[in-house]
C-alpha positions in Angstrom: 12.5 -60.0 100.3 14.8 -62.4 102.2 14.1 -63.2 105.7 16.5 -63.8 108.7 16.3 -67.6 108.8 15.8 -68.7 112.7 16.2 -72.8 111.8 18.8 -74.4 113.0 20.4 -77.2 111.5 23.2 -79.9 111.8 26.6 -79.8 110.1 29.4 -82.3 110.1 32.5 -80.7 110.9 35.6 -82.6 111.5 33.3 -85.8 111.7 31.7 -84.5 114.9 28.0 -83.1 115.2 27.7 -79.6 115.6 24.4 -77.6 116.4 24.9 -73.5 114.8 22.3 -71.0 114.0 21.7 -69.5 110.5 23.0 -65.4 110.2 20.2 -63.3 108.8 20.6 -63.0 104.9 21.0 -58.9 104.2 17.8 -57.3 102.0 19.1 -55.2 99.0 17.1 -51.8 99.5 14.9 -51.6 95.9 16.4 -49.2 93.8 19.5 -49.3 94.6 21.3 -51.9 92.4 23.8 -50.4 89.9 25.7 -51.9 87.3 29.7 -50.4 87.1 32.7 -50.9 84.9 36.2 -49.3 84.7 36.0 -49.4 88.4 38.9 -50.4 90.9 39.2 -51.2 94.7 38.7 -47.6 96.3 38.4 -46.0 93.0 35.4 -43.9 91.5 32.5 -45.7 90.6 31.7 -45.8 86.1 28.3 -46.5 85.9 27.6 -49.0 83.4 24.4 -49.3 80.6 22.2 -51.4 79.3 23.1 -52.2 75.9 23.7 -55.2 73.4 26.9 -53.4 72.1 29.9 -51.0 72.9 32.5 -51.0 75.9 30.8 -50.2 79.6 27.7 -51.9 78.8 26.0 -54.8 80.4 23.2 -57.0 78.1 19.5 -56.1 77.6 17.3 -57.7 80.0 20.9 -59.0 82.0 21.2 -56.3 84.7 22.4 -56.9 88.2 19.2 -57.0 89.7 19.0 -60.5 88.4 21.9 -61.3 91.3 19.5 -60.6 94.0 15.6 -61.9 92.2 16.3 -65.6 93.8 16.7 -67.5 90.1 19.7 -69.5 89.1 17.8 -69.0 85.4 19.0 -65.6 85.2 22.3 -63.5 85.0 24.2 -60.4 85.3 26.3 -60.1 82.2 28.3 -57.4 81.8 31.0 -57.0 78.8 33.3 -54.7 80.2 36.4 -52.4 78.1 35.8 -54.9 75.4 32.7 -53.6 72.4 33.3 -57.2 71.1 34.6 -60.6 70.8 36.2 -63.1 73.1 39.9 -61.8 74.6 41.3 -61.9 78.3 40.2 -58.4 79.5 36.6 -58.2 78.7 33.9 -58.4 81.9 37.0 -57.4 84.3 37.3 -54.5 86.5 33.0 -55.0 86.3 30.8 -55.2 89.1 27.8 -53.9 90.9 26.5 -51.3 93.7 23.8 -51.9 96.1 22.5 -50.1 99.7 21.4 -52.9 102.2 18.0 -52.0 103.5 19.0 -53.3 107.6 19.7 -50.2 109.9 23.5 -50.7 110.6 24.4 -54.0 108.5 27.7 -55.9 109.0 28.5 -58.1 106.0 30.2 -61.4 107.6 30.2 -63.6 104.4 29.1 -63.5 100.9 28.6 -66.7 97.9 27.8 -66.8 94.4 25.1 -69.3 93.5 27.4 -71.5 91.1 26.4 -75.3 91.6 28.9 -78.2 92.2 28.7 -81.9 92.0 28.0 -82.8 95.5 30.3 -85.1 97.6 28.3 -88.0 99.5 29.3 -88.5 103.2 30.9 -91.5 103.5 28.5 -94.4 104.6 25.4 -92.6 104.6 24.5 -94.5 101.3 21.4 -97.2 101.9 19.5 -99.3 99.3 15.2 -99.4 99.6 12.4 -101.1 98.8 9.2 -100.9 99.2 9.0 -97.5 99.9 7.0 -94.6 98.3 7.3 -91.4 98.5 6.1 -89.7 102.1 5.9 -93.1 103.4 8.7 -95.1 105.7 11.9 -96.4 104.1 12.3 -100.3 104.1 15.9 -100.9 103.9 16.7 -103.4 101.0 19.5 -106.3 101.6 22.2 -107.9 99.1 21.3 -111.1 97.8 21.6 -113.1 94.9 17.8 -113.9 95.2 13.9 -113.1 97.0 12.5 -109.9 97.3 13.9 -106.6 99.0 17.2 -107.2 97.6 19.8 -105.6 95.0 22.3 -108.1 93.4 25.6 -109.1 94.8 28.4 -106.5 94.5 25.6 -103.8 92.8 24.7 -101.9 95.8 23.8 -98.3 95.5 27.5 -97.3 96.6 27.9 -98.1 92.7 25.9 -94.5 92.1 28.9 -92.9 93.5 32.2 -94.3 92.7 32.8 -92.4 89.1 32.6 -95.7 87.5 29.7 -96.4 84.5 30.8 -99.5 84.1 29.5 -100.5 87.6 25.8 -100.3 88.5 22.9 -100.5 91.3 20.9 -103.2 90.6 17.4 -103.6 92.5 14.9 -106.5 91.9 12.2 -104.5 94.7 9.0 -106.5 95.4 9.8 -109.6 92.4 10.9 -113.1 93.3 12.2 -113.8 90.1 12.0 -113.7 86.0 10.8 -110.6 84.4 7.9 -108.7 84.6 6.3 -105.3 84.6 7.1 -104.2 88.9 10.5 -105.5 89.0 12.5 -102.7 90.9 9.6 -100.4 90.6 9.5 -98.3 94.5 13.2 -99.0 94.9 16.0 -96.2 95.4 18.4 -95.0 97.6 19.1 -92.6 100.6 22.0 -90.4 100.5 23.4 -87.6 103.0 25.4 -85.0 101.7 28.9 -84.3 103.2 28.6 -80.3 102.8 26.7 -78.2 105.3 23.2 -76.7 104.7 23.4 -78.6 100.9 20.7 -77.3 98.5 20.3 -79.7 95.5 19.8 -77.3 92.3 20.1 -80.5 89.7 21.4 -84.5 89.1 21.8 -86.8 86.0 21.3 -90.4 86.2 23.6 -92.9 83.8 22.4 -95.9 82.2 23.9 -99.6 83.2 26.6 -101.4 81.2 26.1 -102.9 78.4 25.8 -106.3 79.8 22.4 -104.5 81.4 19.2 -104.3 79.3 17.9 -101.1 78.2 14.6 -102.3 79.2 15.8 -102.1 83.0 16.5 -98.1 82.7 14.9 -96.2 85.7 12.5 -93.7 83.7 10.2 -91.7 86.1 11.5 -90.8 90.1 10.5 -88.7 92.7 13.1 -86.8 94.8 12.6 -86.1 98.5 14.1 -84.4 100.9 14.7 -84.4 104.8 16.9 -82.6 107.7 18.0 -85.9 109.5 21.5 -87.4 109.5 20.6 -91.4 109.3 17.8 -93.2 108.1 16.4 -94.3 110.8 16.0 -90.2 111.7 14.4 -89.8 108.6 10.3 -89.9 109.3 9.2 -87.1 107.9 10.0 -86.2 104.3 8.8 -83.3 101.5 8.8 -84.5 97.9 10.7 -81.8 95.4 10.7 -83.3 92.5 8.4 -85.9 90.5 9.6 -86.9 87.1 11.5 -88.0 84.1 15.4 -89.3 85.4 16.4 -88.3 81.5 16.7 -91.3 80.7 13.8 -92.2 78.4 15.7 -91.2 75.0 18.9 -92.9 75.9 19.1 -96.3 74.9 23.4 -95.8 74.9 24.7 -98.3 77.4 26.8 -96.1 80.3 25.7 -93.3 79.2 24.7 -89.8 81.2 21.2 -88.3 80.5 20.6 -84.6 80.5 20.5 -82.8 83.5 17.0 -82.3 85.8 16.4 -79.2 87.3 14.8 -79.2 90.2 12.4 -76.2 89.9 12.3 -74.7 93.9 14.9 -76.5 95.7 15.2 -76.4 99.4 18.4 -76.8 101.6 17.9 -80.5 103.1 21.3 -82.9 104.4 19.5 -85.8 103.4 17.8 -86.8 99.8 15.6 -90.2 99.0 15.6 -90.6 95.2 12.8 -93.5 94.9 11.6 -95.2 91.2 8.5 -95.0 90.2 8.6 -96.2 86.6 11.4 -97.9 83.9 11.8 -98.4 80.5 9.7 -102.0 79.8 8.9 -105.5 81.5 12.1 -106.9 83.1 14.0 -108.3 85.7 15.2 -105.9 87.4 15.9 -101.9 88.1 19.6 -101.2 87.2 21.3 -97.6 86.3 25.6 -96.8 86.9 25.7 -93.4 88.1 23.5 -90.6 89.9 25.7 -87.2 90.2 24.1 -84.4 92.7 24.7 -81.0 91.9 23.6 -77.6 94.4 25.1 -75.2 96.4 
């Protein structure tokens, strides 16, 4: 069951700081969770069933408990007056009954768990080196040359500017020529614009085509942090340690598949660090990173 949250957290509202506490999240009593159809605002309740065909049914294993279990990964699906096909009318007038277990509840607000492409707070956006996961950020600088620096004009503001034909491009602890570190424990650190942000999924892109494939950003890790600069940011929890999708895409601007992040966390501030890339080069270079939660 959901617990009343007591953290408190920061949120950017009309580009001032504000400090608010969290309302408690209601607990569905067990039991209690019905399926309806045919049903209007003040109107008698249908109840619905389970069942892969006919009007008034929802689908096997697809019930509206699944609203309240805490998984994106499942779904209340309910079809409705329609028995089959696609038209307007089928899944409307469908919906669900619950009891709240909390003497004397008060419903202030309500959201369904959809995920959108998150929208980056303007300046937040710096470029590392040198950093690893759980350790201290080290800020990377442009230059054309010497280590701790990304290329001219290729900053990681590049991730976020819709644009595949532009890229971040990170040479990390290598003076020069190509070899096997080049770029490796670079990244970014981003702040998310929305309040109380919980990142569900992203995609990375690969560079140009003026960028080798050999420079594609294969393996990350993804942590998070409640802090609203960089320099807050000193303690960090790692949610995510893998593939960036890019390993099978050798397509120049190109979008990988998406990468779930398997128990995400509400955090206003992510560190996306690289830990591995394609083969020996000169540098780490990818076009776009898009941010999806709730």
């Amino acid at each position: 069951m959901l617990k009343p949250d007591p953290r408190r957290f920061f949120c950017k509202i009309c580009g001032l700081l504000q400090r608010i506490s969290l309302p408690s999240f209601l607990d569905v009593q067990p039991d209690t969770i019905y399926g309806v159809w045919k049903t209007f605002a003040r109107g008698i309740s249908t109840l619905a069933i389970e069942s892969n065909s006919g009007a008034g049914a929802y689908l096997v294993g697809q019930s509206p408990n699944k609203l309240f279990d805490g998984s994106l990964s499942t779904k209340y699906a309910s079809r409705g007056n329609s028995s089959s096909g696609t038209n307007a009318y089928a899944g409307l007038n469908t919906g669900f009954y619950m009891t709240i277990a909390q003497c004397q509840p008060v419903l202030i607000g309500f959201r369904f768990d959809s995920t959108s492409l998150f929208v980056v707070q303007s300046g937040s956006v710096q470029a590392l080196w040198n950093t690893v996961a759980g350790g201290a950020s080290t800020i990377a600088t442009e230059d054309s040359t010497g280590v701790g620096t990304y290329a001219i004009n290729q900053s990681p503001d590049n991730l976020f500017d819709n644009n595949t034909s532009t890229k971040y491009m990170s040479r990390g602890s290598s003076t020069s020529g190509t070899n096997v570190y080049a770029g490796l424990n670079t990244g970014f650190y981003v702040t998310i614009a929305q309040c109380q942000p919980t990142l569900v999924k992203f995609r990375f892109a690969t560079a140009a085509n003026a960028s080798s494939p050999n420079r594609d950003p294969t393996n990350i890790t993804v942590e998070g942090a409640n802090c609203d600069t960089l320099v807050n940011c000193t303690t960090w929890s790692i949610i995510y340690a893998g593939s960036t999708g890019l390993e099978n895409v050798l397509g120049r601007s190109t979008y990988g598949p998406f990468q779930n992040i398997s128990s995400p966390h509400t955090f206003t501030s992510y560190r996306f660090l690289v830990t591995a890339k394609r083969n020996t080069s000169d540098y780490v270079a990818y076009s776009e990173v898009e941010l999806y939660g709730y």
